[in-house]
C-alpha positions as CSV (number, residue, x, y, z in Angstrom):
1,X,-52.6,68.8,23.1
2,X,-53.8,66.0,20.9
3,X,-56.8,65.9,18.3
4,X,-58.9,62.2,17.7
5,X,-58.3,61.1,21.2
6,X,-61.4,59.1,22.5
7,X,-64.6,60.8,23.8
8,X,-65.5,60.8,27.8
9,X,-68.8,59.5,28.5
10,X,-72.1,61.1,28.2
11,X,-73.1,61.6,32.0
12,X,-69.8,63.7,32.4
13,X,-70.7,66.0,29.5
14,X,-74.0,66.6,30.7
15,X,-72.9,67.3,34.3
16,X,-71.0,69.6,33.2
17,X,-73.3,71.3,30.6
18,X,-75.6,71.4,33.6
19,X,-73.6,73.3,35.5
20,X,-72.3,75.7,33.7
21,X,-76.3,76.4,32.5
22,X,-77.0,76.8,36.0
23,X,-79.6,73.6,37.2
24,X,-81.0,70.4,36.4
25,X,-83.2,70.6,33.5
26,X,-81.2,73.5,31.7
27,X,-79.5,71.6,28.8
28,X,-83.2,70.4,27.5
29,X,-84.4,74.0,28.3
30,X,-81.7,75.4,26.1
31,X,-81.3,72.6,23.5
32,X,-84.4,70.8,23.3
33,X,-83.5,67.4,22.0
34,X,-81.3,65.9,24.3
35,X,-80.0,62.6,21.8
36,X,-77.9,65.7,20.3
37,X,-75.7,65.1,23.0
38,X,-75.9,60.9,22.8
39,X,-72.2,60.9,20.6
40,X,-69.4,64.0,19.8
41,X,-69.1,64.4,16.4
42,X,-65.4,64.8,17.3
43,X,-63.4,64.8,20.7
44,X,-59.9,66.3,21.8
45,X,-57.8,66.5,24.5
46,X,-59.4,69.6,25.7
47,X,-63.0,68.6,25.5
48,X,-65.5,67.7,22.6
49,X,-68.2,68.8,20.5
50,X,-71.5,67.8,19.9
51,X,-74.0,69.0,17.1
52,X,-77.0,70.5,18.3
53,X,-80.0,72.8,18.0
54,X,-80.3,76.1,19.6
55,X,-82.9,78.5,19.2
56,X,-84.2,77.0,15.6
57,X,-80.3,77.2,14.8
58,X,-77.5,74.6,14.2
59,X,-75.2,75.0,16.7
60,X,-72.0,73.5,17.7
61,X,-71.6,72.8,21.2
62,X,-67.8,73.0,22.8
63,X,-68.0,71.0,26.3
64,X,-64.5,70.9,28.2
65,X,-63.3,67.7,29.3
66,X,-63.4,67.2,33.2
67,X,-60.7,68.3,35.4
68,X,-58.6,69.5,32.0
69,X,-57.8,72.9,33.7
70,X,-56.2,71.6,36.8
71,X,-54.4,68.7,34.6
72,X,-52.7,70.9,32.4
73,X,-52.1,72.9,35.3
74,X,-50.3,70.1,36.9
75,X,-48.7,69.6,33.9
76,X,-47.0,72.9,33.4
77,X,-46.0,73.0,37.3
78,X,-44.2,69.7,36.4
79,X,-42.6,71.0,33.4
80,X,-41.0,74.3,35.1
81,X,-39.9,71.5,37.9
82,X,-38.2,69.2,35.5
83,X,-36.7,72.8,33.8
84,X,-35.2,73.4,36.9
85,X,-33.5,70.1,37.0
86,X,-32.5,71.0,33.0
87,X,-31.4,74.6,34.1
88,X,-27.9,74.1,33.7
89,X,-28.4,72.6,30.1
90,X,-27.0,75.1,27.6
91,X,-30.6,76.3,26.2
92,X,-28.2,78.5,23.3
93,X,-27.6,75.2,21.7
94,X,-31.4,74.1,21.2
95,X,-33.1,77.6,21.1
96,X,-30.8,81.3,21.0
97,X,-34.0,83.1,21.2
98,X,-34.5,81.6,24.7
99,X,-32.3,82.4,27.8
100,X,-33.4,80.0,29.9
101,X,-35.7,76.8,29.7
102,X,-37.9,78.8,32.4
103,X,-38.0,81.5,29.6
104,X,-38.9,78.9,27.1
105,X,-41.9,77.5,29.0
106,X,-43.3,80.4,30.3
107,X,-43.9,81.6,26.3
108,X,-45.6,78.4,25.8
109,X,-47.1,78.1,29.3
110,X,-50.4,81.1,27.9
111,X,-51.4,79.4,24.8
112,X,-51.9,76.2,26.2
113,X,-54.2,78.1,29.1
114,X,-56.2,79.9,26.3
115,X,-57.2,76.6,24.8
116,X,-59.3,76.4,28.1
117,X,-61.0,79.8,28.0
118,X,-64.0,78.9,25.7
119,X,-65.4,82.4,26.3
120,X,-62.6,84.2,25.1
121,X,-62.5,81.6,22.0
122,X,-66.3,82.7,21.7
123,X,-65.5,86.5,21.9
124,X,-62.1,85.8,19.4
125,X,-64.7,84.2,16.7
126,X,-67.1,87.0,17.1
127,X,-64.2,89.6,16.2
128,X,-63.1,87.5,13.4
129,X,-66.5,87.2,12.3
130,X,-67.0,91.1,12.5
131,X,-63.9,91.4,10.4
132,X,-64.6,89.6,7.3
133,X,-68.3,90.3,7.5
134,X,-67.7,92.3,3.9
135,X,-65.8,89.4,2.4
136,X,-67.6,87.0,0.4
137,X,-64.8,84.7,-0.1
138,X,-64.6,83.7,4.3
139,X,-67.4,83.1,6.1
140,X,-66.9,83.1,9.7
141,X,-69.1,80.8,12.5
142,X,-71.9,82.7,14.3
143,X,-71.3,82.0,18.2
């Protein structure tokens, strides 16, 4: 996964805000001001984020690159293939917590699945927020 990558265009964003909002017409429902969606205020491999207004709030808005899920996806299938081709390596040398470089990808293999679950990323901020809410040293986002 890689941070600072360049941004994909507009209309994709918006299709895909549209859709997962349910209709045309439901990111300006929801947001208002559309031009808070004319530039990311910062982009990743996963997706990017835009600066926006929600209900008289300032709100950060997560939108998922297209087609991300079933590249990574992709990805991992070719890594386990390529494994396969590796299997005989002697993992020991590289990694003794591993037995096997399928051992070695399938620990990795969940995290990089997470990153694409922006619900549970939404629900894991909540909880964090829930458990500091007496500290005033951390202040957690509101999602």
């Amino acid at each position: 996964l890689l941070e600072q990558v360049r941004p994909f265009g507009r209309e994709e964003a918006m299709e895909t805000l549209q859709r997962n909002l349910e209709g045309d017409g439901a990111v300006a429902a929801a947001f208002g001001d559309l031009e808070a969606f004319k530039a990311p205020v910062a982009a990743a491999s996963v997706g990017q984020v835009y600066r926006a207004r929600y209900k008289g709030r300032d709100v950060a808005v997560k939108v998922q690159r297209p087609d991300v899920r079933e590249q990574v996806t992709l990805d991992l299938f070719v890594i386990r293939r390529l494994a396969s081709l590796g299997s005989n390596v002697p993992i020991e040398r590289y990694a003794n917590q591993f037995r096997s470089l399928f051992e070695l990808i399938d620990r990795a293999a969940p995290p990089f699945i997470e990153e694409l679950d922006y619900e549970r990323e939404a629900a894991n901020q909540r909880r964090f927020a829930e458990l500091i809410s007496g500290c005033e040293l951390v202040a957690g986002t509101a999602v």
